[in-house]
C-alpha positions as CSV (number, residue, x, y, z in Angstrom):
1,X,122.3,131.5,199.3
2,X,125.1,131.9,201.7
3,X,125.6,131.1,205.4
4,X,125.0,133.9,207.6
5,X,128.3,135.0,209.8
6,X,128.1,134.3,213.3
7,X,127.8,136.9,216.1
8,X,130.3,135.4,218.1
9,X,134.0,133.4,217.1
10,X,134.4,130.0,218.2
11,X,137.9,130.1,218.4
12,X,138.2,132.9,220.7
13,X,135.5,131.4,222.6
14,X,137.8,128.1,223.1
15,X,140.8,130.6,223.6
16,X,138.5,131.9,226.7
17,X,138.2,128.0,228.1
18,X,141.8,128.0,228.0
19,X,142.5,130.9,229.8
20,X,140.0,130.1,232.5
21,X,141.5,126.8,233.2
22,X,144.9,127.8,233.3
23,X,143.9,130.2,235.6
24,X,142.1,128.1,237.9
25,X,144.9,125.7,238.0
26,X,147.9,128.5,238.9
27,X,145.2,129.8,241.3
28,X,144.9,126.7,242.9
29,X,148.8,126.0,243.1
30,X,150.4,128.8,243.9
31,X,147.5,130.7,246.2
32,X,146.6,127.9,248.3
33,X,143.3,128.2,250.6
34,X,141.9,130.5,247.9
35,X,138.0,130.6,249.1
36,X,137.0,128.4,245.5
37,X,134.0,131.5,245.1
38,X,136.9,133.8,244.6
39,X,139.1,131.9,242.7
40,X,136.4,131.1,239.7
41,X,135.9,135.1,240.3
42,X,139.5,135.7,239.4
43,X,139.3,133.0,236.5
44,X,136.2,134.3,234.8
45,X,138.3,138.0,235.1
46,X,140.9,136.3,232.8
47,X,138.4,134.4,230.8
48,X,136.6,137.3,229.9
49,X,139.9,138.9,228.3
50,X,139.9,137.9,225.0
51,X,136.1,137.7,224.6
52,X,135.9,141.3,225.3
53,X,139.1,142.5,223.3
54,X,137.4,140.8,220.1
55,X,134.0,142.8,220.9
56,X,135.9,145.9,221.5
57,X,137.9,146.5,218.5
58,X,134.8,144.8,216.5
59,X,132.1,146.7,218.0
60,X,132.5,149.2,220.9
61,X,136.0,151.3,219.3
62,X,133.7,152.3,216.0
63,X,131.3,153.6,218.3
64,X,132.8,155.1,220.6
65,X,133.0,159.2,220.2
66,X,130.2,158.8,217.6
67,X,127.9,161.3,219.4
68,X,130.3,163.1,221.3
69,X,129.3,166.3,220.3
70,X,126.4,166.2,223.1
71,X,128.0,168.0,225.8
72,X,128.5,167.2,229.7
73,X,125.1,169.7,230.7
74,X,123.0,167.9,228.2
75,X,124.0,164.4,229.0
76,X,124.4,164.2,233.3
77,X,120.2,164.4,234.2
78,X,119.8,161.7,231.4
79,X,122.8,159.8,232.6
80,X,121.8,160.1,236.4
81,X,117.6,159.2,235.2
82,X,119.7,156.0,233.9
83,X,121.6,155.5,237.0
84,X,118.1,155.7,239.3
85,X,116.9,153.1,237.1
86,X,119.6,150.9,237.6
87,X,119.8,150.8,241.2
88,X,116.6,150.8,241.9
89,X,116.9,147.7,239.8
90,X,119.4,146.1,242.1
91,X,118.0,147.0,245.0
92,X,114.2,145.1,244.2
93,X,116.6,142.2,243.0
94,X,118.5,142.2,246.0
95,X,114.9,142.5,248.0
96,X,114.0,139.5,246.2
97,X,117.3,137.6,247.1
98,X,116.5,138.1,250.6
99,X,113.1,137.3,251.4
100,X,112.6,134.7,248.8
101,X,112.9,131.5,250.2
102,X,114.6,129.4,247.5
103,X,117.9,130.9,248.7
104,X,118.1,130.9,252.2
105,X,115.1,127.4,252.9
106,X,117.9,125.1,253.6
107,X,121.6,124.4,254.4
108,X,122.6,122.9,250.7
109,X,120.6,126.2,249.5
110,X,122.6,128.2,251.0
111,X,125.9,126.9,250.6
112,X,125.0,126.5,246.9
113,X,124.4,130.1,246.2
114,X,127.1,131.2,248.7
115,X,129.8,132.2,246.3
116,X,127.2,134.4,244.0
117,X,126.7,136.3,247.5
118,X,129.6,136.6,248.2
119,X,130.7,138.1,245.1
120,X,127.9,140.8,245.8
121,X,129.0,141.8,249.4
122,X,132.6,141.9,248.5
123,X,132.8,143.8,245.4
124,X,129.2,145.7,244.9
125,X,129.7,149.3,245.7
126,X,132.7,149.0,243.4
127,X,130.3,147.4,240.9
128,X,128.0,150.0,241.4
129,X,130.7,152.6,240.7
130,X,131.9,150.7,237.5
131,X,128.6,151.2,236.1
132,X,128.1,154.6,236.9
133,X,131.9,154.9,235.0
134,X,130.2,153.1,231.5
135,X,126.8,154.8,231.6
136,X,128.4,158.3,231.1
137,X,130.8,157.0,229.0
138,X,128.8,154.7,227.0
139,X,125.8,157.3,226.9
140,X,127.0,159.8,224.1
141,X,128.3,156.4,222.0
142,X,124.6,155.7,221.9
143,X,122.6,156.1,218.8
144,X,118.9,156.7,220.5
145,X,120.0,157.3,224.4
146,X,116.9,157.5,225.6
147,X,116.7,154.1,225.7
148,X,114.8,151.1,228.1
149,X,117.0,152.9,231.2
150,X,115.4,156.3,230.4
151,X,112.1,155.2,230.0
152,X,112.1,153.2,233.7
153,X,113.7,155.6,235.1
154,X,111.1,158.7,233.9
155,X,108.5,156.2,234.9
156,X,110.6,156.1,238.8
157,X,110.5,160.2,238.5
158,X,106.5,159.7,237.7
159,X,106.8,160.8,234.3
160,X,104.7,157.7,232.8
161,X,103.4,159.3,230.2
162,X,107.0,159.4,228.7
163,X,107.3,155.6,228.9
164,X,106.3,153.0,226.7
165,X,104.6,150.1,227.6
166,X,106.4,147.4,225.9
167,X,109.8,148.7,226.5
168,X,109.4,148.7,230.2
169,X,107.5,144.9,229.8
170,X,110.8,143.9,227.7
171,X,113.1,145.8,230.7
172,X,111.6,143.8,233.1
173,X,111.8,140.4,231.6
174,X,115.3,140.6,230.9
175,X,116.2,141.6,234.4
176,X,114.2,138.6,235.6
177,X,115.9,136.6,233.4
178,X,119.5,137.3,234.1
179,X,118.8,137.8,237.9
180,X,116.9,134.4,238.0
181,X,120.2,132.3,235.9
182,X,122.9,134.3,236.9
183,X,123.2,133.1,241.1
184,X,121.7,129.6,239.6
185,X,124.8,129.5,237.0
186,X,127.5,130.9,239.7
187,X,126.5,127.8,242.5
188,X,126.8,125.4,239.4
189,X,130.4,126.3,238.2
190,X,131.7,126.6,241.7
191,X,130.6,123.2,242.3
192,X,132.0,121.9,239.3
193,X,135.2,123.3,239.8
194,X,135.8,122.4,243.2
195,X,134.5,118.6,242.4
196,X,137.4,118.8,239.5
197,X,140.4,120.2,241.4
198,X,139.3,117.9,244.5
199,X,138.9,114.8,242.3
200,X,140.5,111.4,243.0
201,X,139.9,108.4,240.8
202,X,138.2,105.8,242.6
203,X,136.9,102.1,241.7
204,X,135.8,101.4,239.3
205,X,138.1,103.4,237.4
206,X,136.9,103.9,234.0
207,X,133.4,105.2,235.6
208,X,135.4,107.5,237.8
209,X,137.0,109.1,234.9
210,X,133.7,109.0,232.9
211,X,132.1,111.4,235.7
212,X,135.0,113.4,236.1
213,X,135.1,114.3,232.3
214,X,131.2,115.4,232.4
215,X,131.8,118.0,235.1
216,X,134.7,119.3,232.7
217,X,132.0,119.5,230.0
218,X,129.3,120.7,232.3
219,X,131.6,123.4,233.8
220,X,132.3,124.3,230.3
221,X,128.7,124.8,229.7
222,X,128.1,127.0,232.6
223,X,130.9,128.8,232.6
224,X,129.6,130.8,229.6
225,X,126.4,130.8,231.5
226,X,127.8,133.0,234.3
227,X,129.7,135.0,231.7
228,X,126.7,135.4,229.7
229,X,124.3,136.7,232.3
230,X,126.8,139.5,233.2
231,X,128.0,140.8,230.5
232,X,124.9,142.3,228.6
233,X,126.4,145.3,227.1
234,X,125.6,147.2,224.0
235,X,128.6,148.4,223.4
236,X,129.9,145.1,222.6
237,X,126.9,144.2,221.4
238,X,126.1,141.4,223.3
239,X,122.8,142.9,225.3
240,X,119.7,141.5,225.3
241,X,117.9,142.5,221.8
242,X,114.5,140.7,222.4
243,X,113.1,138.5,225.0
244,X,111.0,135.0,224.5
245,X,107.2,137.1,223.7
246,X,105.0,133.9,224.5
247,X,104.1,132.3,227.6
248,X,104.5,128.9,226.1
249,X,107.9,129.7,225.2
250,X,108.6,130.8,229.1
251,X,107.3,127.9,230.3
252,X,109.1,125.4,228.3
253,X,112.3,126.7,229.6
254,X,111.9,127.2,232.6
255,X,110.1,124.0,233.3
256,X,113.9,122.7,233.2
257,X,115.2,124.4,236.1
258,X,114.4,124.8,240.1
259,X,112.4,126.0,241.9
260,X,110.1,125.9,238.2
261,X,111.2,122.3,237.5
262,X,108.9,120.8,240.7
263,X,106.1,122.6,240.3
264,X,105.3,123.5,236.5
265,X,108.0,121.1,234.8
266,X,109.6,117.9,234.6
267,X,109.9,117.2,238.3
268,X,106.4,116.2,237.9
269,X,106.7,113.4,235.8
270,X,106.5,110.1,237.6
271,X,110.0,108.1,238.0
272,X,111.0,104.9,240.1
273,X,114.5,103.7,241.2
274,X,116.6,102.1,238.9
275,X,119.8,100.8,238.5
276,X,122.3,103.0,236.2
277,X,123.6,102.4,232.9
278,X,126.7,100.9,234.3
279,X,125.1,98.5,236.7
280,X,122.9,97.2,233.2
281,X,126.2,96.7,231.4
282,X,128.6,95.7,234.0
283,X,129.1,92.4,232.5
284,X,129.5,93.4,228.6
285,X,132.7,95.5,229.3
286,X,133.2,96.7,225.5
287,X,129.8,97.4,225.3
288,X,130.0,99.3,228.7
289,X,132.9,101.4,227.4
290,X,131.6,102.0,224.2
291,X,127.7,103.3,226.0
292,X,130.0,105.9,228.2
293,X,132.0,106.9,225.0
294,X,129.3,108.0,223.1
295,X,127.2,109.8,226.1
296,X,130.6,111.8,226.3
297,X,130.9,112.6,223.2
298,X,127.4,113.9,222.6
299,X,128.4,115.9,226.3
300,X,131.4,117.1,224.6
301,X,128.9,118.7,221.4
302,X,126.4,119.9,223.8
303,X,129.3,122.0,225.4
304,X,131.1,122.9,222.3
305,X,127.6,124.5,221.5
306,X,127.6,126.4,224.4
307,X,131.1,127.4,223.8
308,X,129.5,128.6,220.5
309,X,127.7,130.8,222.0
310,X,130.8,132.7,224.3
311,X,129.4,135.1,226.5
312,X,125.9,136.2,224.1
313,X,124.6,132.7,225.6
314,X,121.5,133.2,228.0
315,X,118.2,131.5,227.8
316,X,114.9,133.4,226.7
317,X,116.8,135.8,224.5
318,X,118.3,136.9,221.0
319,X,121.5,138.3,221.0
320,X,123.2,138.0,218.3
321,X,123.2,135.0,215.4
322,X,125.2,132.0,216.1
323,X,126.1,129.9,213.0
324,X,129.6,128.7,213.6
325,X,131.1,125.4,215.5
326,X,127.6,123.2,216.0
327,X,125.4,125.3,214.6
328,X,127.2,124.9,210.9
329,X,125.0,121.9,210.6
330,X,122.1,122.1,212.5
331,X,119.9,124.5,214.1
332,X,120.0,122.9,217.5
333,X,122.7,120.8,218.7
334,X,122.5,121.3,222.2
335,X,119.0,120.2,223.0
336,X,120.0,117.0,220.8
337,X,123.0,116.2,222.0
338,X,121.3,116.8,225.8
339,X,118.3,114.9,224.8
340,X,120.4,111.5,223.0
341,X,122.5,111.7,225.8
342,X,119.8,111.5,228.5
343,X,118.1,108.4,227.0
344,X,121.4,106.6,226.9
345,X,122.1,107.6,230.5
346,X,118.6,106.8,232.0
347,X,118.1,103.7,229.3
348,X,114.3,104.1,230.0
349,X,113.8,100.8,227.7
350,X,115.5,98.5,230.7
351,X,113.7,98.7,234.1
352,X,114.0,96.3,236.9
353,X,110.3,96.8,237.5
354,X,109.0,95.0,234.3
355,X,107.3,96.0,231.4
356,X,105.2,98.4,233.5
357,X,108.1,100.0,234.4
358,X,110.1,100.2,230.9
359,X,106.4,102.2,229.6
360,X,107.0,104.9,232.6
361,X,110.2,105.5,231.9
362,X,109.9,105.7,228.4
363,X,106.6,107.8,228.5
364,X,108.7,110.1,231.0
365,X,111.4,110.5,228.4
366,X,109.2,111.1,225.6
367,X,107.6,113.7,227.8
368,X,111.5,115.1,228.2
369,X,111.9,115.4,225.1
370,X,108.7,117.0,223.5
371,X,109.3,119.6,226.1
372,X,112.6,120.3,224.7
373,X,111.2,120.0,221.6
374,X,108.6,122.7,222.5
375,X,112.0,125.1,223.2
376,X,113.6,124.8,220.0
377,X,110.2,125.6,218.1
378,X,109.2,128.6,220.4
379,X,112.8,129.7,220.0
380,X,112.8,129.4,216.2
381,X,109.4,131.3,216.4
382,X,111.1,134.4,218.5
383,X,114.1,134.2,216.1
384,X,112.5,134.8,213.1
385,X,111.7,137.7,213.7
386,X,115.6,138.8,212.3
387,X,116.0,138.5,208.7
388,X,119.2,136.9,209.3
389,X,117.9,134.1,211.1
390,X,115.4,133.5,208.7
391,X,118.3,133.0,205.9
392,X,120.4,130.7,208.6
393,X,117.4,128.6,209.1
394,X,116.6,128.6,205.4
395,X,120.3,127.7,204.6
396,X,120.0,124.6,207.1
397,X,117.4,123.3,205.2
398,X,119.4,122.6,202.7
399,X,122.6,122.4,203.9
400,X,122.3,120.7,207.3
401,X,123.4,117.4,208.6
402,X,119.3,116.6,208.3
403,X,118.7,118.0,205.1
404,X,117.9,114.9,204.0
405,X,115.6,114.1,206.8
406,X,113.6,117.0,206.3
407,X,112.8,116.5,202.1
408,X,111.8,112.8,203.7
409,X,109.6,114.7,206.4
410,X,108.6,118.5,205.2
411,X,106.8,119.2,208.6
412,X,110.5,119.0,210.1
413,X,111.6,121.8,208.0
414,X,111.8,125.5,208.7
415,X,109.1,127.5,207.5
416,X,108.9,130.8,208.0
417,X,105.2,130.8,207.0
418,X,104.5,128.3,210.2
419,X,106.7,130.8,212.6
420,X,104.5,133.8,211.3
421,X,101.7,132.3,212.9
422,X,103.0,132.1,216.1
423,X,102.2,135.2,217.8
424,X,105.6,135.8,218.4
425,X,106.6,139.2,217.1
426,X,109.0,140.7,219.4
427,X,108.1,144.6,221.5
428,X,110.0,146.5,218.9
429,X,107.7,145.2,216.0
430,X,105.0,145.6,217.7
431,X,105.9,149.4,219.1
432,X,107.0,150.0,214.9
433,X,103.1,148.4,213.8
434,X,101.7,151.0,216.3
């Protein structure tokens, strides 16, 4: 049994990383008081390059002119049906943007998702015409287009009956997810980059360089977030194929993010003030070095497995098979890497506040990482409902970095009988059963 190939090339991936940064740095150079919004908008333009020239020649060129026989009088009332759906689309997410409080409830609120808004009042009627441009062209490329656009969009017309159910259930819940990460992702890598162009090493030094090497990773991380929320296109084959289909699967992700993260997630769990990793291991130096040396290493892998990813990475969704960098040897580096790295950061085993205090922590950090736990599982579950996952998974079994681990412990394994008994078959399964 072979290795499945990978939806997306790691090395144009890291080609894209390259490209942003060098633009980021010649923006910041030679256009001085650049607002830093617009210039990680002109970056991700570069980085996006190469991603999408890969795609095109792979994906979108064999496609294109594929159905062109469907002339223009055929094709403009299905294109414009799309076109209502779309907007109307943007308009209830932009109704949601402004009256939900999240965005606007504080100062820090606001200035965080500032440079997503911006973006959106500087450049959204030429956005809008854009996509008006790649529906009619990307319509007679399509090989069913009467597709999840359509459907909303006879359903906007009142022609219900002409809808399905599921689809516009799956519609939905991938707009939600893209417009919920997308402005979340933006106020991250803005942040990031103006904290790294704006950095000056400070005492101690080796700590300084320690946090200014995470925000490189962590700007890494979300800069295929951003890219991966917006470009969802199935001509390049990197749309949204399936969505998470269990409520326990939702919940588990987001439980790790705001506004979720306070109420439903892991903002709940208790915690105390503590002194950091460094402050513990102040007086062992070598030790100190070689603690911050490993967390930024298993940084650097959970980035590289975003990187993995390129721009098909989103949470909640399938969109393509990933098997190269990371994944080669196991089926979820990131959630390990984030999880190892988070225990050696909080060291939940030291507390100031006793024994009491080193079972909080440590029952918090358990907590942490069953939930992530939960996420990998859930996700395995909604993935195996591909055929090539299914082999991927199979082949990590026995050809993963914890092959070995698993023979020891066969309830760690992938089994696709377990994942069958999930409830997690995915709408287009469940539309073909019916």
């Amino acid at each position: 049994m072979r290795r499945p190939g990978s939806s997306s090339n790691i090395f144009i991936n890291m080609l894209s990383v390259a490209f942003f940064w060098v633009a980021i740095y010649a923006g910041h150079v030679f256009l001085t008081g650049l607002e830093w919004g617009v210039l990680v908008f002109g970056a991700l333009v570069v980085a996006v390059f190469p991603l999408i020239l890969r795609d095109f020649f792979r994906y979108a060129k064999p496609a294109i002119g594929r159905f062109s026989g469907v002339t223009a009088k055929d094709r403009w009332p299905r294109v414009l049906t799309k076109l209502i759906c779309l907007y109307s689309t943007f308009g209830l997410i932009l109704f949601c943007y402004l009256t939900i409080p999240m965005y606007w409830v504080s100062a820090k609120a606001v200035h965080f998702y500032a440079p997503f808004f911006h973006w959106i009042t500087q450049a959204g009627w030429e956005f809008l015409i854009v996509c008006a441009v790649y529906f009619w062209w990307a319509d007679k490329s399509q090989e069913n287009p009467y597709d999840e656009y359509w459907q909303v969009g006879r359903l906007l017309l009142g022609r219900w009956k002409e809808c399905q159910r599921l689809v516009l259930i799956e519609y939905f819940k991938s707009w939600f997810i893209k417009a919920f990460f997308l402005p979340f992702m933006v106020g991250f890598l803005v942040s990031y980059v103006q904290g790294i162009l704006t950095w000056q090493s400070s005492e101690p030094f080796f700590l300084s360089i320690f946090n200014h090497w995470l925000d490189i990773f962590y700007a890494v991380d979300v800069l295929f977030g951003v890219l991966g929320y917006f470009w969802a296109i199935k001509l390049l084959n990197t749309h949204i194929q399936s969505t998470e289909p269990t409520p326990f699967g939702w919940w588990s992700c987001l439980a790790c993010y705001s506004p979720f993260y306070a109420v439903m997630g892991l903002g709940l769990l208790p915690s105390q003030s503590e002194m950091s990793w460094e402050t513990w291991l102040r007086a062992y130096p070598l030790m100190s070095y070689g603690w911050a040396v490993m967390i930024l290493l298993l940084t650097a892998v959970y980035a590289l497995a975003t990187v993995a990813f390129g721009y098909r990475m989103s949470n909640l969704t399938y969109r393509g098979l990933i098997t190269g960098g990371p994944y080669r040897y196991t089926k979820h580096p990131a959630y390990i890497c984030k999880v190892l790295s988070w225990w050696m950061v909080s060291m939940p085993f030291c507390s100031t506040w006793g024994m009491k205090g080193v079972f909080v922590q440590m029952l918090s950090m358990t907590v942490v990482s069953l939930v992530y736990y939960v996420r990998a599982k859930t996700e395995e579950n909604h993935l195996s409902n591909y055929p090539e996952y299914v082999q991927y998974a199979n082949w990590i079994n026995d050809h993963g970095l914890f092959a070995g681990v698993g023979k020891l412990f066969p309830a760690l394994q992938y089994s696709y009988e377990k994942t069958a008994k999930s409830h997690s078959v995915v709408w287009f399964k469940k539309i073909g059963k019916g």
